[in-house]
PAZAPA-4460 file (N, C-alpha, C; in steps of 0.05 Angstrom, whole numbers, plus 32768, in hexadecimal, padded with zeros to 4 digits):
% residues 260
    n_x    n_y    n_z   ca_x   ca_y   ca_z    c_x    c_y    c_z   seq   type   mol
   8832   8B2F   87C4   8820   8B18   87BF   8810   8B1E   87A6     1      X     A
   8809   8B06   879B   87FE   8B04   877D   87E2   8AFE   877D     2      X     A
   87C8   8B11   8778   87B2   8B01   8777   87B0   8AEF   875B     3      X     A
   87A6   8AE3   874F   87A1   8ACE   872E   8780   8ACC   8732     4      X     A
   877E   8AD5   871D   8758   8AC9   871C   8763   8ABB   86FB     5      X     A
   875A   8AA4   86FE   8759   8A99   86E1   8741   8A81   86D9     6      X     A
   8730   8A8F   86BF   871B   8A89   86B7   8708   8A7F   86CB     7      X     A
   86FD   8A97   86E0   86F2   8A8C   86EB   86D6   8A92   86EC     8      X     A
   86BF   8A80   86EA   869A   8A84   86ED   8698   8A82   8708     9      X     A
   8683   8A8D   870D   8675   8A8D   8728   8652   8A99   8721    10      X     A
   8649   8A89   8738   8631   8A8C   8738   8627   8A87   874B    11      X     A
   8603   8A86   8749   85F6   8A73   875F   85EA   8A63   875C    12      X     A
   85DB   8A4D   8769   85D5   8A36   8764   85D5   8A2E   874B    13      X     A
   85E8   8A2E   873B   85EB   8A1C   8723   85E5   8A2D   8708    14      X     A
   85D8   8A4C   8718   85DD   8A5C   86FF   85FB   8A6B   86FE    15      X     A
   85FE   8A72   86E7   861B   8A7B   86E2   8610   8A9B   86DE    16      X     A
   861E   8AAA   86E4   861E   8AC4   86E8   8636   8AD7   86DA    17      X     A
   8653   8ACF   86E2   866A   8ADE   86DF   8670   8AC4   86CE    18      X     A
   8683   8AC9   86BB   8691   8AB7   86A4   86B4   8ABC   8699    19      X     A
   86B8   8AA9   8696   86D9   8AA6   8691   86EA   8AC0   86A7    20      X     A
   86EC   8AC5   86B5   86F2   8AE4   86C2   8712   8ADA   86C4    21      X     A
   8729   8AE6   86B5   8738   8AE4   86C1   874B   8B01   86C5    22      X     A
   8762   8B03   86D2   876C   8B19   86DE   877E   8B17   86FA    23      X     A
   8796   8B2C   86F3   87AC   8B24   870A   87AE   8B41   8716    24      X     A
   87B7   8B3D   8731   87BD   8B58   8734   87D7   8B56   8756    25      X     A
   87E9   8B62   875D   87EF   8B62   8772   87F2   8B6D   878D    26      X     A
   8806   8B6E   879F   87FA   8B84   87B9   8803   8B9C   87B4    27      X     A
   87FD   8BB4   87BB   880B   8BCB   87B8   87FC   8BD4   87A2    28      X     A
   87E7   8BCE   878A   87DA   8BD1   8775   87B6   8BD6   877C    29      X     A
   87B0   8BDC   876F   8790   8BEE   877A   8780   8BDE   8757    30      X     A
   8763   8BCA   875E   8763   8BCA   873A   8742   8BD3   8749    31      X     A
   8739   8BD6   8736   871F   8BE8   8737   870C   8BD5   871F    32      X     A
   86F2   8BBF   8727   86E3   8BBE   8717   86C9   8BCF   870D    33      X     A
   86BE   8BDC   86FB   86AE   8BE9   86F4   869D   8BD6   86D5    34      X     A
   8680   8BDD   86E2   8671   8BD4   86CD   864F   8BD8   86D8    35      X     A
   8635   8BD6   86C9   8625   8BDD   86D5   861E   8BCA   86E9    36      X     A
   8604   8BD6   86F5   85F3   8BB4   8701   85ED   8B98   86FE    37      X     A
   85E7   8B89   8709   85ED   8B6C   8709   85FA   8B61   86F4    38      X     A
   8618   8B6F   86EE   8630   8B5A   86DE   8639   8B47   86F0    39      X     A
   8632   8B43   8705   8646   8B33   871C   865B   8B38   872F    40      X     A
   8661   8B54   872A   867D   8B62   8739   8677   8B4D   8756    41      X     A
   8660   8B56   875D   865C   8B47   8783   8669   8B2E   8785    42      X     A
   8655   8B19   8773   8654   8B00   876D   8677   8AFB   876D    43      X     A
   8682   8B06   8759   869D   8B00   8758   86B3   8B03   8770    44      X     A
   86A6   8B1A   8778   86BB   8B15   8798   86B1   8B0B   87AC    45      X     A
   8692   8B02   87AF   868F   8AE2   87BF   869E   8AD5   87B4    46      X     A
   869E   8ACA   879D   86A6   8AB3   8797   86D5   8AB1   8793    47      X     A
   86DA   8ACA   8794   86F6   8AD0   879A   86FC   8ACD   87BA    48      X     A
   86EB   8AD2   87C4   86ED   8AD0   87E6   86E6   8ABA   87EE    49      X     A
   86DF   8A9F   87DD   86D3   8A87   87E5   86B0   8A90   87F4    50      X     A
   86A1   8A9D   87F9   868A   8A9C   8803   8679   8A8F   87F0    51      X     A
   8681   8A8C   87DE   866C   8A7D   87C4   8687   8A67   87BC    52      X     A
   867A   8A4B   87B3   8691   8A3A   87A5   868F   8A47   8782    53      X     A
   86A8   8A40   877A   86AC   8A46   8763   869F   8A34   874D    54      X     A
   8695   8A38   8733   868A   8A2B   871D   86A1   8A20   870F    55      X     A
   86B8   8A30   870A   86CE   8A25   86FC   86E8   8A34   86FF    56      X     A
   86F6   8A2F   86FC   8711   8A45   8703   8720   8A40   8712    57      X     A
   8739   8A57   871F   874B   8A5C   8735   874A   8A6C   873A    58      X     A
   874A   8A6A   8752   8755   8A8B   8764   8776   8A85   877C    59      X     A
   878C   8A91   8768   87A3   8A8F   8772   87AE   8A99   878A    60      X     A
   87BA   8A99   8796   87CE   8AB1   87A9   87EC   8AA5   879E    61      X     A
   87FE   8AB8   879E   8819   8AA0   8796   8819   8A89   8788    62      X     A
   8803   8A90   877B   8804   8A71   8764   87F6   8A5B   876E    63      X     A
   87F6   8A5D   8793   87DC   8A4D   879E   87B7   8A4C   8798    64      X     A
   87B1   8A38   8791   8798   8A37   8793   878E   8A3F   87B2    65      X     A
   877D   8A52   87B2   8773   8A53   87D5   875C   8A3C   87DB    66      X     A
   874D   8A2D   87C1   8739   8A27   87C5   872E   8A10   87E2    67      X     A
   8747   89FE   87E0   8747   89F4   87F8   8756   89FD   8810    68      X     A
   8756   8A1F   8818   876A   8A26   8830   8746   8A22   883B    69      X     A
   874D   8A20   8856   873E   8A21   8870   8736   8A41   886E    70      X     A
   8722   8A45   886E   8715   8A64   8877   8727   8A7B   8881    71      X     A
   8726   8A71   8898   873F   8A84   88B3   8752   8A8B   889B    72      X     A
   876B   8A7D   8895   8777   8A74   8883   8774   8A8A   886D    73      X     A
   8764   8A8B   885E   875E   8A9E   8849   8764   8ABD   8852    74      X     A
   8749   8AB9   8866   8742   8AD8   887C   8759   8ADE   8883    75      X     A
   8772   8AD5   8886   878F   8AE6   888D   8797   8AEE   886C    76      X     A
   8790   8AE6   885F   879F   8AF6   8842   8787   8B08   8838    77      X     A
   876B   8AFE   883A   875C   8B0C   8825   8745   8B1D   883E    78      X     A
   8741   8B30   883C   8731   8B39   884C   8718   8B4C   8837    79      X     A
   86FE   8B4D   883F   86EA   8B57   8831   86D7   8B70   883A    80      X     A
   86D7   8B80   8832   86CC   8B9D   8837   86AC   8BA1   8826    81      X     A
   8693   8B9B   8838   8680   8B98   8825   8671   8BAE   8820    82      X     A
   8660   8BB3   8813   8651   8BCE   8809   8640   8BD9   881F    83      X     A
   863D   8BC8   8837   8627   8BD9   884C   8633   8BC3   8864    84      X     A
   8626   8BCA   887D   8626   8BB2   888F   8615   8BC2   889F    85      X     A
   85FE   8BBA   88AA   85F6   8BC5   88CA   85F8   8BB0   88DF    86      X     A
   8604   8BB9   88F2   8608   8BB2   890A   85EA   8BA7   8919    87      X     A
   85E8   8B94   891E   85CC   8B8E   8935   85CD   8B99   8949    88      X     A
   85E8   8B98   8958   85E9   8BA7   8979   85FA   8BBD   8970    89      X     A
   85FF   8BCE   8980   860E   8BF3   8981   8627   8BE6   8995    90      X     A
   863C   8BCE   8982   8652   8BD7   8988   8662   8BE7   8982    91      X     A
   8678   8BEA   8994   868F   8C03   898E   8698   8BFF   8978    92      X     A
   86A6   8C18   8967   86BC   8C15   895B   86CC   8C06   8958    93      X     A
   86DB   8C01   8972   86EE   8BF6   897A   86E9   8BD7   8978    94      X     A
   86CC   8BD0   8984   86C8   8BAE   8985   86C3   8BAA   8965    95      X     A
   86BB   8BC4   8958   86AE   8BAA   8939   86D5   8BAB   892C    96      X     A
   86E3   8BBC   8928   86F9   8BB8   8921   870B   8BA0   8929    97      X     A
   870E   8B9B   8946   8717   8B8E   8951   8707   8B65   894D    98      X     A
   86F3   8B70   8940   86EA   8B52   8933   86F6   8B50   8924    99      X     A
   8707   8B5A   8910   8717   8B63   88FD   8737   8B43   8900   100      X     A
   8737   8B44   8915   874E   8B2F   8922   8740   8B0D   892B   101      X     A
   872A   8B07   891F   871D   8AF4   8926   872E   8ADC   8913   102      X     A
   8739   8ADC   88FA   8741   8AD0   88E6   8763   8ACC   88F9   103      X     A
   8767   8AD5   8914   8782   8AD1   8919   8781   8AC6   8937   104      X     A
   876D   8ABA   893F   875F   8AB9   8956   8756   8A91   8951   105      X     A
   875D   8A86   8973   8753   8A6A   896F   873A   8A67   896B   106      X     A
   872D   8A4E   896A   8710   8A53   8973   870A   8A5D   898B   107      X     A
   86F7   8A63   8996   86E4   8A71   89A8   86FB   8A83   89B5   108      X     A
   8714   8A87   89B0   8724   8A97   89BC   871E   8AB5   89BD   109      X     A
   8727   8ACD   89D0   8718   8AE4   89D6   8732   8AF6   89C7   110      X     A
   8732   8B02   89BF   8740   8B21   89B7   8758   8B24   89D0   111      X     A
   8775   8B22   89C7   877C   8B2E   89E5   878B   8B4B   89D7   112      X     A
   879E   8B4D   89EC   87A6   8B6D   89E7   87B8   8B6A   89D3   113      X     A
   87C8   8B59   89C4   87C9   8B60   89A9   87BD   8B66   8993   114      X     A
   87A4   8B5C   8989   8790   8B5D   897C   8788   8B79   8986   115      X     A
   877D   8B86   899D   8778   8B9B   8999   8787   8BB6   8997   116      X     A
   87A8   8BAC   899B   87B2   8BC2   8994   87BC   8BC4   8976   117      X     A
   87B0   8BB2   8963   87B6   8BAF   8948   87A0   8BBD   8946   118      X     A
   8784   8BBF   8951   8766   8BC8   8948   876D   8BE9   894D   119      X     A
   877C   8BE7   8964   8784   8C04   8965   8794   8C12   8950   120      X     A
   87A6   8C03   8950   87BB   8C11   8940   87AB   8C16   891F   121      X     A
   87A3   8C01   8916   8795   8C09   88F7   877A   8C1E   88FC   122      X     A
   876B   8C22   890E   875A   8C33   8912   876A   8C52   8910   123      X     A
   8786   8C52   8924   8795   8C69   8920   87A1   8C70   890F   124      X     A
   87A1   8C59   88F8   87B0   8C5D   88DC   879B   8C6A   88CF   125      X     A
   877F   8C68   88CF   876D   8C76   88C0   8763   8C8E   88C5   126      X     A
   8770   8C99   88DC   876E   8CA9   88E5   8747   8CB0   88F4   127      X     A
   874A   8C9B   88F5   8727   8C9C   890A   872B   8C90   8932   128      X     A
   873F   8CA1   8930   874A   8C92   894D   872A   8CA2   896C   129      X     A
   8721   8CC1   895A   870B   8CC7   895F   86F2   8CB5   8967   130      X     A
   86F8   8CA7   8958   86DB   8C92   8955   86D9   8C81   8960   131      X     A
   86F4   8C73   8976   86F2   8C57   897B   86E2   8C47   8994   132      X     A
   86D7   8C66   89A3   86C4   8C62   89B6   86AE   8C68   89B2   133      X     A
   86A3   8C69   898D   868D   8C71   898C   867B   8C59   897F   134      X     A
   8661   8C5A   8988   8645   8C41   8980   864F   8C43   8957   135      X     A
   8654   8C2C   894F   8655   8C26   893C   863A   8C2D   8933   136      X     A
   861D   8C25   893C   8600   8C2B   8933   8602   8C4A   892E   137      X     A
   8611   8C59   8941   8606   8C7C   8942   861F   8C93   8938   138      X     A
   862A   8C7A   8920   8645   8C91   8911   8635   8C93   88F6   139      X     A
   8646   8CA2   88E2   8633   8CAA   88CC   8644   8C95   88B6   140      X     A
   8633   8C94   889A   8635   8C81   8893   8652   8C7B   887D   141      X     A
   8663   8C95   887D   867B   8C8A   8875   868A   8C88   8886   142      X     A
   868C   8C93   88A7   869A   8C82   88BB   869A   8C6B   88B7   143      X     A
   867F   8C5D   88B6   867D   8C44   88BC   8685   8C30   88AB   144      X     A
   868D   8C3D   888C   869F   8C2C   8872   86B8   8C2C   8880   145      X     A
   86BE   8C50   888F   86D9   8C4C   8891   86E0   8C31   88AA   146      X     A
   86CF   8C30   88BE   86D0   8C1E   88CE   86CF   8BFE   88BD   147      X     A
   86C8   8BF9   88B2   86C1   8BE7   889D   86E3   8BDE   8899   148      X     A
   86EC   8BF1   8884   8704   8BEA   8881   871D   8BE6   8897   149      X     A
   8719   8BF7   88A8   8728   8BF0   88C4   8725   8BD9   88C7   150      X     A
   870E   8BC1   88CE   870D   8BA9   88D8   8717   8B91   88CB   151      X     A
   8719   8BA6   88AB   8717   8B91   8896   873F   8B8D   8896   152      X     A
   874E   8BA9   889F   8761   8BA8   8898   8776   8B9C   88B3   153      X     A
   8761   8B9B   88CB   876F   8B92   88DF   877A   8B70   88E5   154      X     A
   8768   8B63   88CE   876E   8B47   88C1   8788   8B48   88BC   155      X     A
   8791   8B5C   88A9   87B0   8B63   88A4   87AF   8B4C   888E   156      X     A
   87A4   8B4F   8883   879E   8B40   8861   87B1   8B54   884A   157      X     A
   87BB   8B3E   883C   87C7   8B42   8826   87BD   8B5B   880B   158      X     A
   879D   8B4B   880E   878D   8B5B   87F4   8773   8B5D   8804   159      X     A
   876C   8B74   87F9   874E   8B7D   880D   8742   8B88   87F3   160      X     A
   872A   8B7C   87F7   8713   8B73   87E2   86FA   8B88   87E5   161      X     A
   86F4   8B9D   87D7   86DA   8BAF   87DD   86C9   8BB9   87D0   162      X     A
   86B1   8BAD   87D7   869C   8BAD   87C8   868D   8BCA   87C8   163      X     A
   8696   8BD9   87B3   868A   8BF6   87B3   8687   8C06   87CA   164      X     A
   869C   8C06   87D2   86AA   8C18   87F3   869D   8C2E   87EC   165      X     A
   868F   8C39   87E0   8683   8C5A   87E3   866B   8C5A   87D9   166      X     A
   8662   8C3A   87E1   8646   8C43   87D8   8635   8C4E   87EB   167      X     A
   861C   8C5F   87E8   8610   8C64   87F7   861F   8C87   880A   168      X     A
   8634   8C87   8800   8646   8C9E   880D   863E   8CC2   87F8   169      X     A
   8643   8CCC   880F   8644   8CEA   8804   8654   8CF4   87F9   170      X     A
   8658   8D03   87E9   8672   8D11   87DB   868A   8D0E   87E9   171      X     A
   8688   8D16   8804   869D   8D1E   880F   86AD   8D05   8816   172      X     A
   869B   8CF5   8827   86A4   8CD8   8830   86A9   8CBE   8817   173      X     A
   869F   8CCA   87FF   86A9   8CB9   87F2   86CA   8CBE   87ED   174      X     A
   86D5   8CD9   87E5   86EA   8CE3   87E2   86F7   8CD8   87F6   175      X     A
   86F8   8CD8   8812   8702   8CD2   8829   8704   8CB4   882B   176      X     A
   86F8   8CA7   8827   86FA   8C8F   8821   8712   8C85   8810   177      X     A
   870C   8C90   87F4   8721   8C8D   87D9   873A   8C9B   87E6   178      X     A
   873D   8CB4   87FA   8756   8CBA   87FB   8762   8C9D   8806   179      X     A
   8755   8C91   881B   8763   8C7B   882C   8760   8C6D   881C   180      X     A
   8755   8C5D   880A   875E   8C46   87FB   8780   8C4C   87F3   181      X     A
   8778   8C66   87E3   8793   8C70   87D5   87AD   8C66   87EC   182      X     A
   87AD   8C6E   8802   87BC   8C6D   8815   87C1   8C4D   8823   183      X     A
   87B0   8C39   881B   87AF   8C1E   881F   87CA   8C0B   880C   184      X     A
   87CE   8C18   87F8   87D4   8C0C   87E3   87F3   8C0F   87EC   185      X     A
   87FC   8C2D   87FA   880A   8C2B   8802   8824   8C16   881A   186      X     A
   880D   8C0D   8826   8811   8BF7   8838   8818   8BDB   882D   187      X     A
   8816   8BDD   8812   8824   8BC3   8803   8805   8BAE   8804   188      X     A
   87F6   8BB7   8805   87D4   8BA9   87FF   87CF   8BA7   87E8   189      X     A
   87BE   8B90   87DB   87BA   8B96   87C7   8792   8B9E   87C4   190      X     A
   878C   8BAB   87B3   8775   8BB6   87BC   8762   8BAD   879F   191      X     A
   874C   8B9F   87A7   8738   8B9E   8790   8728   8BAA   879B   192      X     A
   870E   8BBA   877D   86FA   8BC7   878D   86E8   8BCF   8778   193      X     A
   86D4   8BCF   8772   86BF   8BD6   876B   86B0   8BEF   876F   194      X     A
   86AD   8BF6   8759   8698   8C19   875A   8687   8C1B   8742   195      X     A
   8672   8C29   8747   8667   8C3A   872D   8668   8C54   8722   196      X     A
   8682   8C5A   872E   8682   8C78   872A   86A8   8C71   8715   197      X     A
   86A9   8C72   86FD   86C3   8C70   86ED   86D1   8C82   86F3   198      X     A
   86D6   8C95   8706   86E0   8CAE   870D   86F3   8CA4   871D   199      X     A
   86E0   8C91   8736   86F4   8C80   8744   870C   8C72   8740   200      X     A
   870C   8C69   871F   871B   8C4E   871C   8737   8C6A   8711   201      X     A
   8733   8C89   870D   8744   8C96   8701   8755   8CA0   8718   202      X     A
   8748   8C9C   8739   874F   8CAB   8750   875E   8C9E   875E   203      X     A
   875D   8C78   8759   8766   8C6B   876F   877B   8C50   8762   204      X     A
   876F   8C4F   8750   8774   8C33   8741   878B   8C2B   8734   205      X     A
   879B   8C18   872D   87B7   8C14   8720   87A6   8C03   8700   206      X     A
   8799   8BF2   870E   878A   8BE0   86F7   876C   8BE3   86F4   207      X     A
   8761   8BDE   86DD   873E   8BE2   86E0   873D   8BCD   86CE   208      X     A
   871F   8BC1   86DB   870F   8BAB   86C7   86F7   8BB2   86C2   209      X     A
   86EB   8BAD   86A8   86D4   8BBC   8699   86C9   8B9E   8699   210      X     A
   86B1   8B98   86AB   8693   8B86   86A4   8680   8B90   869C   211      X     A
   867E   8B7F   8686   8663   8B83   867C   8655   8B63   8674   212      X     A
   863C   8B60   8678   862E   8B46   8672   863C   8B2A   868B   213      X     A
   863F   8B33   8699   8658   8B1E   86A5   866F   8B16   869D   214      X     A
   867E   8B2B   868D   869C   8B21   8682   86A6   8B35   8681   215      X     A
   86BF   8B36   8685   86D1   8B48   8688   86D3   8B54   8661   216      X     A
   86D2   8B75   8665   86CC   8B78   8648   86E6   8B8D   8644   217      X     A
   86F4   8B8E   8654   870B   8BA7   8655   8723   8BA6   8671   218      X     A
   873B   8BA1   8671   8743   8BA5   8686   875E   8BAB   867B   219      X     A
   876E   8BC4   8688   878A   8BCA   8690   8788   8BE9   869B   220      X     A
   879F   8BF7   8697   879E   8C10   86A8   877E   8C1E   86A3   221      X     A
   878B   8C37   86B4   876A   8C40   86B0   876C   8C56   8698   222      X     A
   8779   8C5F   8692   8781   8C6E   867F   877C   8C61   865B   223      X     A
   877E   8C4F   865E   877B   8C3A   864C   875C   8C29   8649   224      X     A
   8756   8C28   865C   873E   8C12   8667   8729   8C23   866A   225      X     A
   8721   8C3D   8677   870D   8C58   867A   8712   8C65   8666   226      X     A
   870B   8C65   864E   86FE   8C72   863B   86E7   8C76   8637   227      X     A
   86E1   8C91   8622   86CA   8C9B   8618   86BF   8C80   8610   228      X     A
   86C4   8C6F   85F2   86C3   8C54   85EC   86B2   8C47   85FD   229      X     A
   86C9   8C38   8612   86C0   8C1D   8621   86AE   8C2F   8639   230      X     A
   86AD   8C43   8644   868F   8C46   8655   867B   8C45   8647   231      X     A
   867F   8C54   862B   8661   8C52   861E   8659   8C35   8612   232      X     A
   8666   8C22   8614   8669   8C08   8609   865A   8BF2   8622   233      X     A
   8669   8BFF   8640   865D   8BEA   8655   8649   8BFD   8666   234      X     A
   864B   8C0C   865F   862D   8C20   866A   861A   8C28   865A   235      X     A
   8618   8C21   8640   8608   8C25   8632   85F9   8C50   862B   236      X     A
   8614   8C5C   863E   860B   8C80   8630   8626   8C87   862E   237      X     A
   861A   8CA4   8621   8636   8CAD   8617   864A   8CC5   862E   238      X     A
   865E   8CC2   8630   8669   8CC7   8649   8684   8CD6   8634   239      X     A
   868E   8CEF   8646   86A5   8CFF   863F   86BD   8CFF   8657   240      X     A
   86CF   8CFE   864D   86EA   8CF5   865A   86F4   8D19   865E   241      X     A
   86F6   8D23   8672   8709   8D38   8681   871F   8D45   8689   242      X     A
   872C   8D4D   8688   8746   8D4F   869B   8745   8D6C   86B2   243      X     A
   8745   8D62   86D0   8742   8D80   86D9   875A   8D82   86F6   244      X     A
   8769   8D95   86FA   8780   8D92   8704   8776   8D97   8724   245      X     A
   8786   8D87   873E   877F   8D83   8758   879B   8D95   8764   246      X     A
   878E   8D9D   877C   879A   8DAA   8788   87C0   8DB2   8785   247      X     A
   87CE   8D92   8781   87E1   8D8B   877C   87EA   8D9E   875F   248      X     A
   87D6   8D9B   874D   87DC   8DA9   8732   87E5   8D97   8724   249      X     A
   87D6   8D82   8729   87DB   8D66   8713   87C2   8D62   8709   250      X     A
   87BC   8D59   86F2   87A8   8D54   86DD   8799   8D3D   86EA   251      X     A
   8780   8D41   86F1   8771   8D26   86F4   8754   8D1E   86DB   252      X     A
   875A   8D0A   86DA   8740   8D02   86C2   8724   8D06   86D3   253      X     A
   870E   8D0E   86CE   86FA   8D08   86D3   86E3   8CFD   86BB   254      X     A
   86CD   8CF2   86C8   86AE   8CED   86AC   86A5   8CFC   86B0   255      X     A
   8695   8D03   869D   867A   8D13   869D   866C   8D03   8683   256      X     A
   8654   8CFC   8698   8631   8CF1   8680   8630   8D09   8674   257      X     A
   8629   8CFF   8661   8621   8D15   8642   85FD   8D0F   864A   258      X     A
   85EE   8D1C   8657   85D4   8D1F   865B   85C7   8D36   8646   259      X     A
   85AC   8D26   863D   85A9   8D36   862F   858C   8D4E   862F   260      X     A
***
């Protein structure tokens, strides 16, 4: 499947925020937007997910406009992974994932045992099969991304949409996180995602897009697109490009801020 963004604004109430944005990408492909604070990254995937109406533009699947699909409708192709969520009540594991199947469900209709052995099965794909009788309120807080994406992926959506999946995460769980994205792509998904860390877009990514001011100021591989140049251009410091080899004994790029 084909996502299309073409020339599209978004905003809110009648202010414009994000400008001309356009960009393709498909399943099985990982693109990574990077840029500082309030360029719109958010704004743009409300308004790609339909939660905001659009100012001007398209947003394709197969050349379809989604703009008039029905919600439900969407929620089976596009599913969204947001930067935090807290739970009000201390449900399980198992129940917040298994909300995950609501987009495949009539109205007021209840979960039956298909739906939860799909919540099962993608929980056991992430290998958190540990967790699925545990209080969502009292896991730590990159379980709870990883739980995040479980619910998000039990939709069984085409392209899964994530709004800085490691924010707020520790070294470790960020890595752990990014291993499973890596491993998502595999499943023939297509994966957008957002970070502030450019290290990311070298670990996970097929495509990267550089915002700056609300417009897209750079986008293709990351090899191409993460330079010394364009970080110091949309981050405004000066940044050095790396190479340091992983366990495998393959060369990985890393940044390092030039602090002074």
């Amino acid at each position: 499947m084909k996502l299309e963004i073409n020339n599209l604004n978004c905003g809110y109430a009648g202010k414009n925020i994000v400008r001309d944005i356009s960009f393709a990408m498909e399943t099985g492909e990982i693109l990574c937007i990077l840029g500082p604070n309030g360029v719109g990254k958010t704004t743009l995937f409300k308004t790609i997910l339909g939660f905001l109406p659009r100012q001007q533009g398209e947003v394709l699947l197969d050349g379809t406009d989604v703009g008039s699909w029905p919600r439900k409708k969407l929620a089976k192709m596009m599913a969204y992974v947001p930067q935090a969520h807290n739970m009000p009540f201390p449900f399980s594991v198992m129940d917040v994932v298994v909300m995950g199947r609501t987009a495949h469900l009539d109205t007021l209709a209840s979960p039956g045992k298909k739906d939860y052995k799909i919540a099962e099965e993608t929980i056991e794909s992430l290998e958190m099969g540990y967790l699925k009788d545990s209080s969502y309120t009292e896991i730590s807080g990159g379980e709870r991304q990883m739980v995040l994406i479980a619910r998000a992926l039990a939709q069984q959506p085409k392209i899964l949409v994530m709004d800085e999946p490691t924010s707020n995460l520790d070294f470790g769980n960020q890595t752990r996180v990014l291993n499973q994205i890596n491993k998502l792509k595999e499943r023939d998904i297509g994966i957008i995602m957002t970070s502030h860390f450019p290290d990311h877009a070298f670990l996970c990514s097929s495509k990267v897009v550089l915002m700056q001011k609300g417009k897209i100021y750079h986008i293709g591989d990351s090899k191409d697109t993460v330079t010394e140049e364009n970080l110091r251009k949309t981050y405004g410091i000066e940044v050095k490009i790396t190479s340091v080899k992983n366990t495998a004994g393959h060369e990985v790029k890393t940044c390092v801020a030039m602090i002074n």
